[in-house]
Steps between C-alpha positions, in 0.01 A plus 500: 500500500738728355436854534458608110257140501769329230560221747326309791578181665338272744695270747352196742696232711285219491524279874268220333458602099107566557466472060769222440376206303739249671404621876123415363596207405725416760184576759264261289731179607472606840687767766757667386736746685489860332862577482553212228326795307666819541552779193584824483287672229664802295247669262674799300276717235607725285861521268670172508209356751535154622343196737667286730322268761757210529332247802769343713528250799528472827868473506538864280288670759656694820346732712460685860389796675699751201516348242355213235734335203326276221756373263734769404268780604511673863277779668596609788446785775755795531544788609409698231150244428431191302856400266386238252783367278342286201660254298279295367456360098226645310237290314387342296779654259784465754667847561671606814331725712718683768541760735403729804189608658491689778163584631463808743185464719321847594432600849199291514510179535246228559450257724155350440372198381212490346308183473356393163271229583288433812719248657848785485666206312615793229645766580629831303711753677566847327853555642616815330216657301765776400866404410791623264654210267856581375550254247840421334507218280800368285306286311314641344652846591224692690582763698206677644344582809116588561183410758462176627263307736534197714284240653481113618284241444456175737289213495450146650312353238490522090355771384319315235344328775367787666421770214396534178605834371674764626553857383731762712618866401747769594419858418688769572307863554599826314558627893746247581302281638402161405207246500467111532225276421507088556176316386509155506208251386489174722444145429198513681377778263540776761668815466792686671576824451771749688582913400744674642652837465784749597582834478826571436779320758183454707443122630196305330155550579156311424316676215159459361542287137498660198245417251539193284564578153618138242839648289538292163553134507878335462589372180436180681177606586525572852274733683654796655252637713687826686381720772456858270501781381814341261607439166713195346806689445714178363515109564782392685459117556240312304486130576234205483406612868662811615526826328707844652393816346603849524250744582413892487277660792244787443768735637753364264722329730588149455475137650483110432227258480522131554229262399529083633283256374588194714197318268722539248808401634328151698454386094773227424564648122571849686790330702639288229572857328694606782836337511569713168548767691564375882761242458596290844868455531487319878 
């Protein structure tokens, strides 16, 4: 997020497009090999905001150890962090999107990951809970910099066959600090839930969770249940089965919210709305 709050942006490299329509298809014929589904999802809010998430084949895909390419896109290691050059097609009204990132990572990084479901088939790792984004952008023209976090997510199954909902936040503290929470509703009908917290360039710690408190439905009416105190601050991202949401803490500083309704998403009309936005271009 940009420092005056005008403009945020969230990236993911999908290894295996986790909400792609075609890899759901694709795994309903049979086994499928993940990097046949590979996208690189820009998200840009604010002035002259757009959405990419372009999924490509096998044969657009390189990676190692330092770095990862998916179509036109690259991230990769150097010395100064995480430099992610984007150049990717925006949709579904088809602008160019392109640019620089480079991410910083603080002092602390992560190297845990934490299991979301009995068997450790899911796994989140909070990499960087504090980072710097410098973000220069020709198209549109951003140029910006302001906090940014960073984190991973691996699995060896679905997730719709695993979970039903999800809900995760990031909020930073008044202090410096900042504050995670992952709760995750099984198929089974069990619950998961993780807090974490840092002072400031500290490494993360276990925390007791904060109390539940349910923020306003989506427009699509998706629950947002959020681990308070917190205020809805502004919708991001509000989809048939995902929503992203801005929020204020009790102290006034700020964080993000992300609500997954894998229920939603396992309905057949849900992906047939998809492509609009997640074209394929293998």
């Amino acid at each position: 997020m940009s420092e005056d709050g005008r403009h945020a942006l969230t990236l993911i490299a999908f290894l295996g497009s986790v909400f792609s329509p075609y890899y759901a298809w694709a795994r309903r014929r049979g086994p499928t090999d993940p990097l046949a589904h590979c996208a690189v999802n820009v998200a840009l809010y604010g002035p002259g905001g757009r959405w990419a998430m372009t999924e490509r084949g096998a044969r657009s895909v390189e990676r190692d150890a330092r770095q990862l390419r998916i179509g036109r896109s690259r991230l990769q290691w150097c010395d100064e962090g995480l430099a992610i050059d984007i150049d990717e097609v925006a949709a579904p009204w088809p602008r160019p999107l392109r640019g620089r990132i480079l991410l910083r990572p603080g002092a602390a990084w992560g190297h845990t990951a934490h299991a979301l479901d009995a068997a450790g088939r899911h796994r989140w790792s909070p990499l960087a809970p504090w980072a710097r984004a410098e973000v220069q952008l020709s198209h549109p023209a951003w140029d910006w910099q302001g906090p940014a976090y960073l984190d991973a997510n691996a699995g060896d199954r679905p997730l719709e066959a695993d979970f039903e909902a999800w809900s995760w936040s990031r909020l930073a503290r008044a202090d410096g600090g900042c504050r995670l929470a992952y709760d995750v509703l099984r198929r089974d009908g069990s619950r998961h839930g993780l807090a974490l917290e840092a002072g400031p360039g500290e490494p993360l710690r276990p925390a007791e969770p904060a109390a539940w408190q349910a923020l306003p439905r989506s427009g699509w009416g998706l629950a947002r249940p959020s681990r308070g105190p917190a205020v809805l601050e502004r919708t991001l991202e509000d989809g048939p089965f995902y929503a992203r949401t801005l929020l204020r803490g009790a102290d006034g500083a700020p964080g993000v919210h992300e609500s997954l309704s894998l229920q939603r998403f396992r309905r057949r009309w849900v992906q047939a709305l998809l492509p609009f936005r997640m074209p394929r271009r293998a």
